[in-house]
C-alpha positions as CSV (number, residue, x, y, z in Angstrom):
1,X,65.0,44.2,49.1
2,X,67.7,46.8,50.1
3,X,69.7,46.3,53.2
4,X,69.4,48.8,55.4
5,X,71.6,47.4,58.2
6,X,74.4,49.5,59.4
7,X,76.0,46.6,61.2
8,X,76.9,43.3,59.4
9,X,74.5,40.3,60.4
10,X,76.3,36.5,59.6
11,X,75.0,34.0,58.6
12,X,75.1,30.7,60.5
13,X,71.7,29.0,59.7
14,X,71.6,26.6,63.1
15,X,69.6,25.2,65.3
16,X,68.3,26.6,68.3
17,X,65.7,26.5,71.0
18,X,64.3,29.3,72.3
19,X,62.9,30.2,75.6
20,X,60.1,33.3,76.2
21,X,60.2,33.5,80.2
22,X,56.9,35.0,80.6
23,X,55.0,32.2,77.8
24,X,56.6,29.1,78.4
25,X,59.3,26.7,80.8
26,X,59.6,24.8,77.7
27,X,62.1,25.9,74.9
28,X,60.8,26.1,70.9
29,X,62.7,24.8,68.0
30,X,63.7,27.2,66.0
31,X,66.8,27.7,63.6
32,X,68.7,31.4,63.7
33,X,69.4,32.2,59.8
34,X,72.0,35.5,60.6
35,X,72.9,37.1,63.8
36,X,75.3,40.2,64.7
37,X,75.4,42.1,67.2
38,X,72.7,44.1,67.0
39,X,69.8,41.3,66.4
40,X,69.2,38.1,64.4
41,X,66.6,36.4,62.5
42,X,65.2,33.2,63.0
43,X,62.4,31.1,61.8
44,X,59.6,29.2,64.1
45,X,57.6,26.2,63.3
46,X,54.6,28.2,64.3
47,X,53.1,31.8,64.4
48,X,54.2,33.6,68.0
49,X,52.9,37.5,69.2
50,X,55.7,39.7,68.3
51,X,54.9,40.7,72.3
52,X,56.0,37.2,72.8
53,X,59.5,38.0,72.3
54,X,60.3,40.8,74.7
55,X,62.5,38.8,76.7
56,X,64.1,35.9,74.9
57,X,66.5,33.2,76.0
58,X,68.8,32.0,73.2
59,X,70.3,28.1,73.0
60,X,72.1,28.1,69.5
61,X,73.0,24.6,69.2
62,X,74.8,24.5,73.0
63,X,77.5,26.6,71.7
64,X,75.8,30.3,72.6
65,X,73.2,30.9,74.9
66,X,71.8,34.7,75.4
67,X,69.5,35.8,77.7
68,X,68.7,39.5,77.1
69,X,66.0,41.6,75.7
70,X,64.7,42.1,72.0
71,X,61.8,43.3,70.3
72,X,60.2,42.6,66.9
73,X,61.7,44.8,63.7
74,X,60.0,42.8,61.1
75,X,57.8,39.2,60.3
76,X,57.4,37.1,57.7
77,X,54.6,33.9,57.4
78,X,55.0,31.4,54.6
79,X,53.7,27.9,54.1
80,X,56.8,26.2,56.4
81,X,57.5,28.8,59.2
82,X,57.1,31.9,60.4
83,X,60.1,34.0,60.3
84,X,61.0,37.2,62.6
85,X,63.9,40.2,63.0
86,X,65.1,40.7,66.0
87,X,66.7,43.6,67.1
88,X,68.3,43.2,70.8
89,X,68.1,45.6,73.5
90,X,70.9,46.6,74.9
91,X,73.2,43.9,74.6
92,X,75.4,43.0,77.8
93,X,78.7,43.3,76.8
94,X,79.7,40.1,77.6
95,X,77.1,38.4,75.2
96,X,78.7,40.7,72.7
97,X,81.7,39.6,72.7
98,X,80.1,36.0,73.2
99,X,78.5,36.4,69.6
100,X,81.8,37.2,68.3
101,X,83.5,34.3,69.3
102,X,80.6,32.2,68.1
103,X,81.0,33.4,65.0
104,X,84.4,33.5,64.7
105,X,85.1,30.1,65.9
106,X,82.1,28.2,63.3
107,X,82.4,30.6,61.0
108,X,85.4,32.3,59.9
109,X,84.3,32.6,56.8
110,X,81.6,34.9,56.9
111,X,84.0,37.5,59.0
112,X,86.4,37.2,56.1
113,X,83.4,38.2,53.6
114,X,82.4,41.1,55.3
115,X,85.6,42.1,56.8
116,X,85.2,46.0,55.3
117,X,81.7,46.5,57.1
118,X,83.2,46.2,60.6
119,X,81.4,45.1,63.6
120,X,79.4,47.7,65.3
């Protein structure tokens, strides 16, 4: 597949619940595979409505929580999950920089990798 991204995603495959305010109270496991700051990915146990995820609420293993707005770029269904891009709607600053720090604090690594491509 080529990668089309202008702005670097990570990868931090974690843990996460997330939270759909008009759907549900109750948060869904799910585990983000790459985030930057434009969007992320992440992978469900089970099949959602890509209207499902206007606004989203974000608990990445109690280390980064986002609350802001996204919508559906691209879906994926296999055997074991269901997988969806996210692209976020503009992004608070403060979550922004939030991300950052997330990654650069639990993974330095993958800043180091992709130092060249900047941020965004």
């Amino acid at each position: 597949m080529d990668e089309r991204r202008k702005v670097t995603r990570w990868e931090v495959n974690q843990p996460a619940e997330l939270t759909m305010d008009e759907e549900c109270a109750n948060g869904i496991p799910c585990r983000v595979k790459d985030i930057s700051l434009k969007g992320m990915s992440l992978s469900l146990p089970r099949k959602l409505l890509p209207e499902a995820l206007s606004r989203i609420k974000i608990n990445l293993a109690d280390r980064l929580q986002l609350h802001t707005d996204a919508f559906v770029v691209w879906s994926q269904e296999s055997e074991e999950d269901c997988s969806y891009g996210l692209c976020f709607n503009n992004l608070d600053e403060t979550y922004r920089t939030k991300i950052y720090e997330y990654v650069e604090s639990n993974f330095p690594e993958e800043l180091r990798k992709q130092w060249w491509k900047g941020i965004g």
